[in-house]
C-alpha positions as CSV (number, residue, x, y, z in Angstrom):
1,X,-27.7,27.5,3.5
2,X,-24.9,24.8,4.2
3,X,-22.5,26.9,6.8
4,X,-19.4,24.2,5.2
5,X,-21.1,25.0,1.6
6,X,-21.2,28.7,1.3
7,X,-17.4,29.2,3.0
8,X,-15.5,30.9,1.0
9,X,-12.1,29.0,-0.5
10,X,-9.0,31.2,-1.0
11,X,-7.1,30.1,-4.6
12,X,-3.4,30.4,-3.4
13,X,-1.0,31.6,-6.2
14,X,0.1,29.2,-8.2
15,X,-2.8,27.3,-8.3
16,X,-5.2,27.1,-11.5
17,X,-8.3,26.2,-11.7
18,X,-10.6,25.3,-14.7
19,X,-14.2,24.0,-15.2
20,X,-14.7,22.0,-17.8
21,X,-17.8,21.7,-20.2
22,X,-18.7,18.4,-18.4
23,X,-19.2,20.0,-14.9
24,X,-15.1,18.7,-13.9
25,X,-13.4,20.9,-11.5
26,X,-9.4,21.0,-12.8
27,X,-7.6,21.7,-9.8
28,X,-3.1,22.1,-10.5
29,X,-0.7,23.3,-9.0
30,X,3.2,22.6,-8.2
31,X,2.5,19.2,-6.1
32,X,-0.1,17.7,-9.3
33,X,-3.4,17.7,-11.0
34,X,-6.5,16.8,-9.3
35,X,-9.9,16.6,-10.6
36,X,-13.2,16.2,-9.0
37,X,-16.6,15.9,-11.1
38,X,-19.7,17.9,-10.1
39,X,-23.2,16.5,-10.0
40,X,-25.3,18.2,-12.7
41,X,-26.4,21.9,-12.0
42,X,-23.5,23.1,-9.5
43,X,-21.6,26.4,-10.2
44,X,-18.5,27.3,-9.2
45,X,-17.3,31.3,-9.5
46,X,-14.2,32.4,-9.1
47,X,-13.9,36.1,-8.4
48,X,-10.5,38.0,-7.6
49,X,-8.6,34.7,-6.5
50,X,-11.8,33.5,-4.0
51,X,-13.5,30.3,-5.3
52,X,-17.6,29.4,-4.4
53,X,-19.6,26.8,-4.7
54,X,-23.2,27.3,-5.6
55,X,-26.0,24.6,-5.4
56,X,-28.9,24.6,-7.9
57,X,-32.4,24.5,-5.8
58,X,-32.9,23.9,-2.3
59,X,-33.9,19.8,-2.8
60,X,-32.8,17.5,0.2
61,X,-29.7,15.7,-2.1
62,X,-28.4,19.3,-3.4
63,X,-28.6,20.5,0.1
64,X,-26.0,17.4,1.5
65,X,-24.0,17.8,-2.1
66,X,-23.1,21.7,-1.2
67,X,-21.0,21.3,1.4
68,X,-19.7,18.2,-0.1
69,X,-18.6,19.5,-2.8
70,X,-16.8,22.7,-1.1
71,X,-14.8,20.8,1.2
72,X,-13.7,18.1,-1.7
73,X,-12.4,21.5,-3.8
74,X,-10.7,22.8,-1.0
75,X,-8.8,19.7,0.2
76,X,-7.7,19.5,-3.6
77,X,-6.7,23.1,-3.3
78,X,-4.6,22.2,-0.3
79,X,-3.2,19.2,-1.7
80,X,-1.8,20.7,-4.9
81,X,-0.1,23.6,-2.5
82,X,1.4,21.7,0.3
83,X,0.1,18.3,-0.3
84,X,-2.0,15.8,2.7
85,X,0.6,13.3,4.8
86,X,-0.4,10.4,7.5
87,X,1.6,8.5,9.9
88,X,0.8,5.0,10.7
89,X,2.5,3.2,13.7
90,X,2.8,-0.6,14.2
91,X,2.7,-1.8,17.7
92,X,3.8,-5.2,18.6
93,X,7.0,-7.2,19.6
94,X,8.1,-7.9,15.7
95,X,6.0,-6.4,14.0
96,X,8.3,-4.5,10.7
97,X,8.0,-2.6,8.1
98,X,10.0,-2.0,5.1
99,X,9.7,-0.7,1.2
100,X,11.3,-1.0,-1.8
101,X,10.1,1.9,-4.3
102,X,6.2,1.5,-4.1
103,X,6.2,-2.1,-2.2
104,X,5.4,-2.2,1.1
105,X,6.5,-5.1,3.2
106,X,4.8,-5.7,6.5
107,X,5.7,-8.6,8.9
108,X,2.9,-8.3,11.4
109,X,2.6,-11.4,13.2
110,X,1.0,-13.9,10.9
111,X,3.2,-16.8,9.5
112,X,3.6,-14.9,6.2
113,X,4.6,-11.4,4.8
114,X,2.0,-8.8,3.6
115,X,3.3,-7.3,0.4
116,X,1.3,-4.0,-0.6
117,X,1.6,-2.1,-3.9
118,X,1.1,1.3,-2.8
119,X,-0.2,3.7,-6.0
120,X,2.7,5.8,-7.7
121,X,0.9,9.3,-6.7
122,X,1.9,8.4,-2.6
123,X,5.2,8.7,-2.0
124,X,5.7,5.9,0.7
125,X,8.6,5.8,3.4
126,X,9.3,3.5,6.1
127,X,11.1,4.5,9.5
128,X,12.6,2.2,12.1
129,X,14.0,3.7,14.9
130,X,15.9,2.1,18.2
131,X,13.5,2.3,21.2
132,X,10.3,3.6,18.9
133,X,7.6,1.5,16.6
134,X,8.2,1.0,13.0
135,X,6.5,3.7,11.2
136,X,5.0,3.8,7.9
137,X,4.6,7.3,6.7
138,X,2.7,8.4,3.3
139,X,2.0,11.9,1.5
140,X,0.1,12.4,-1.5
141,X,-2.0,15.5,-2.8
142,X,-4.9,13.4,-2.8
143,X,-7.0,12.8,0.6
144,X,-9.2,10.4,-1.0
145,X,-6.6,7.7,-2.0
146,X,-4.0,8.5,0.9
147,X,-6.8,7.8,3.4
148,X,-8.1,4.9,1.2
149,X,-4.6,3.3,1.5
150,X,-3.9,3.9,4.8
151,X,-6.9,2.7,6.0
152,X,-6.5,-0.9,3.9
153,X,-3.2,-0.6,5.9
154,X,-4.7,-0.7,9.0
155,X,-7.0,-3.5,7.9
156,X,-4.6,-5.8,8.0
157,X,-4.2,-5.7,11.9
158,X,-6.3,-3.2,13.4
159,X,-5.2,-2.1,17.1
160,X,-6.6,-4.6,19.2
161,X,-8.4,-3.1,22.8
162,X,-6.5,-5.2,25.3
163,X,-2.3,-4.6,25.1
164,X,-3.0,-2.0,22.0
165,X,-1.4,-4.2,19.5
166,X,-1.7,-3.5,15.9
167,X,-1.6,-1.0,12.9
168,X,-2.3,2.4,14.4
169,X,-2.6,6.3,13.6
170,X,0.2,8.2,15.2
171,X,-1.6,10.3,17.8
172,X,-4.4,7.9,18.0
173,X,-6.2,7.2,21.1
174,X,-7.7,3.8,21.8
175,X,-10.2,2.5,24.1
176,X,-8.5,-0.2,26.2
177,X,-10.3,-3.2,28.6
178,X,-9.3,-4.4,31.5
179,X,-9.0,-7.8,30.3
180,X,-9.5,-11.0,33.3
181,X,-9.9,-9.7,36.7
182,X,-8.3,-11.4,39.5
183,X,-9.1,-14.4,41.0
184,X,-12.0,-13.8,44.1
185,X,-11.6,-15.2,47.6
């Protein structure tokens, strides 16, 4: 049995679930509506506000989906209630960021902008601050597409390993070289 699969998920109140005909988990709440299809054969139960997810046989690809499925339910069930956030940082003498509604505008070094239409469910601010790094901050009730965004984001310029420049996570921890080593005598 999957240990992430057969954890139990609590259903806070205010949050409804439904299971459609066509095996679609209906997650709302006060931050949206999310929905996540199930492969053929998966059951969910609901009893006394405690959600499970059971698999249909013990084959190797309903083994991986249990625990799958489980933890894509319960980060729905999180993002409905209080909703998923990420903090990016850009490092680097220059290097801005501004929006304007759902248009991100990056100037990170190259001889032209980056314009980015960010999706209407990720609410998308921008924060420049004397003496810190531009930060571009984004919360959604969906994981899937914040993470998605914020990692095309980061593709743009990823943190490179020598001064750290780049797009990065706040928090995050990079491996940095040495770069030349001195001159020998």
């Amino acid at each position: 049995m999957s240990r992430i699969g057969k954890a139990i998920i609590n259903i806070p109140a205010g949050v409804d679930i439904k299971i459609s005909a066509d095996n679609v988990v209906t997650v709302k709440g006060p931050k949206g509506e999310l929905h996540q299809p199930l492969k053929e054969g998966f059951k969910i139960k609901i009893e006394n506000n405690i959600l499970t997810v059971e698999r249909p046989n013990e084959e190797k690809t309903s083994r991986a989906l249990h625990g799958l499925y489980r933890s894509l339910i319960n980060n729905n069930v999180i993002g409905v209630t209080s909703g998923h956030s990420t903090k990016q940082e850009l490092v680097g003498v220059g290097y801005k960021a501004t929006n304007a509604g759902q248009v991100l505008d990056l100037s990170i070094g190259y001889s032209h902008r980056i314009m980015l239409e960010v999706p209407i469910e990720i609410k998308l601010t921008t924060v420049t601050e004397k003496g810190q790094n531009p930060a571009i901050i984004m919360e959604s009730a969906d994981k899937q597409l914040l993470g998605q965004v914020a990692a095309k984001i980061r593709g743009f310029r990823k943190p490179e390993p020598y001064k750290g420049k780049g797009i990065r996570f706040a928090g995050e921890q990079l491996r940095r070289k040495a770069g030349k080593s001195a001159s020998k005598k």
